[in-house]
C-alpha positions, -999 to 999 in steps of 0.1 A, spaced: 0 0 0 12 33 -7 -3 69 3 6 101 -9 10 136 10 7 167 -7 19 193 13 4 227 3 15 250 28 39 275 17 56 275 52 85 256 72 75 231 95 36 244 92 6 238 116 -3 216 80 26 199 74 29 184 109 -8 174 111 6 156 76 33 141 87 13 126 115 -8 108 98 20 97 72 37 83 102 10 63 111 5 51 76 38 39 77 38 25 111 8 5 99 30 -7 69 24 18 41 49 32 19 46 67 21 56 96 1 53 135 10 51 167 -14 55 202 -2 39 222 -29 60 253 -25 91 241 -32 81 228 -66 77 242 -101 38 237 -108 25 257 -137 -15 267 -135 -33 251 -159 -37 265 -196 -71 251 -201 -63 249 -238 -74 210 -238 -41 194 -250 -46 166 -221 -76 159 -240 -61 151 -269 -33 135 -253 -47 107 -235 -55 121 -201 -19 134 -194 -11 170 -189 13 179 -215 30 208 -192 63 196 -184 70 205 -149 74 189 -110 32 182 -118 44 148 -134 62 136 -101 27 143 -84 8 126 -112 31 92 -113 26 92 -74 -8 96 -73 -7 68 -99 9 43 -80 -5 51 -45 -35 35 -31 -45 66 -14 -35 105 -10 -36 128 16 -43 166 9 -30 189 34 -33 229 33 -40 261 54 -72 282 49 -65 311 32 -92 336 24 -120 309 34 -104 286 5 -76 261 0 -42 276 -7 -28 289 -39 -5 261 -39 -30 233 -34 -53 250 -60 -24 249 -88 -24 209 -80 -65 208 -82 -66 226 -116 -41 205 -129 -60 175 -118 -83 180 -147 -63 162 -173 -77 131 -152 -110 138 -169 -101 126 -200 -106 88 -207 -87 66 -204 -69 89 -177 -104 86 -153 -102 48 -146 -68 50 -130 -83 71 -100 -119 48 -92 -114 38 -56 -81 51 -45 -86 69 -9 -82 106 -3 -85 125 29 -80 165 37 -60 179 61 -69 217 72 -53 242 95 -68 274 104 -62 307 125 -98 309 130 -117 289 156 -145 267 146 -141 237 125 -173 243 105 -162 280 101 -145 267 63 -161 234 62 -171 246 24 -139 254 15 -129 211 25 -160 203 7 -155 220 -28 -122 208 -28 -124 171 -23 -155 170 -45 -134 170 -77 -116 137 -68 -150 125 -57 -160 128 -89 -129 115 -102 -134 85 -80 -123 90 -56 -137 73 -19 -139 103 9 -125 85 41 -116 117 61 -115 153 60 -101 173 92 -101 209 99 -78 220 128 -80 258 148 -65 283 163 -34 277 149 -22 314 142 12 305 155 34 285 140 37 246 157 10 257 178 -6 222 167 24 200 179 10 210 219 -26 199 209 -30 161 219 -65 159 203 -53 175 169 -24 148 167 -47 116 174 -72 127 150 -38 130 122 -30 103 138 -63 85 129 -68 97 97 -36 82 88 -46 46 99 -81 53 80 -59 55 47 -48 20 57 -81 3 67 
């Protein structure tokens, strides 16, 4: 089994990244292979929208650090998004690898995705979980409708300061329990 992390936070040791890498652990710990991606550190073109996936099987034709996600999220069993709100949405970084999803929509590309797990990882300054709820929703229902199965999708708060996460017990067991969800 293998499960991917996309790490869309653009900073060092984030609130997101070690809520991440908690869960990852766990994967592994429950025998996973796991593999992480922080977002920011990559080249990752937006998408052009001009359709040349289309007529290229399903494959983006953008040759950039995008590939190295796609052949990952190829071979994994399951992936892990992980980002901070931003403006009541997903990060600019996450939203460069959901665009790019897209060229997934083209057959034969779709039937690679059907049943592979994918969970959400959140971090907010805000209090209150359902406070960007929408914002996990809207992004996760584009794998959904790539096929993908929903197993988890966690929103953690009040984490204006950075590592404020890594002294909240409850945060880490529910990273902690995502991760083994990834493995069930």
């Amino acid at each position: 089994m293998k499960i991917v992390g996309i790490n869309a936070s653009p900073r060092e040791e984030s609130n997101t990244r070690m809520a991440l890498q908690a869960a990852l652990e766990e994967a592994e710990r429950k025998g996973a292979d796991v593999q992480i991606f922080d977002t920011n550190k990559m080249k990752i073109a937006a998408c052009q929208a001009d359709n040349a996936c289309k007529a290229n099987g399903g494959k983006c034709v953008i040759d950039d650090e995008m590939q190295d996600i796609y052949t990952a999220i190829d071979e994994a069993d399951g992936v892990i998004l992980a980002t901070p709100i931003y403006w009541f949405s997903v990060s600019a970084q996450l939203k460069l690898v959901i665009d790019r999803m897209y060229s997934y929509y083209m057959t034969p590309a779709a039937d690679k995705l059907k049943g592979k797990k994918i969970a959400m990882i959140t971090s907010q300054g805000a209090p209150g979980e359902e406070t960007f709820a929408d914002a996990r929703a809207i992004a996760l229902k584009g794998f959904e409708g790539l096929g993908f199965e929903i197993v988890d999708n966690e929103g953690f708060t009040e984490n204006n300061q950075p590592s404020a996460i890594a002294n909240k017990d409850d945060d880490i067991k529910r990273a902690v329990a995502l991760g083994d969800k990834m493995v069930e």
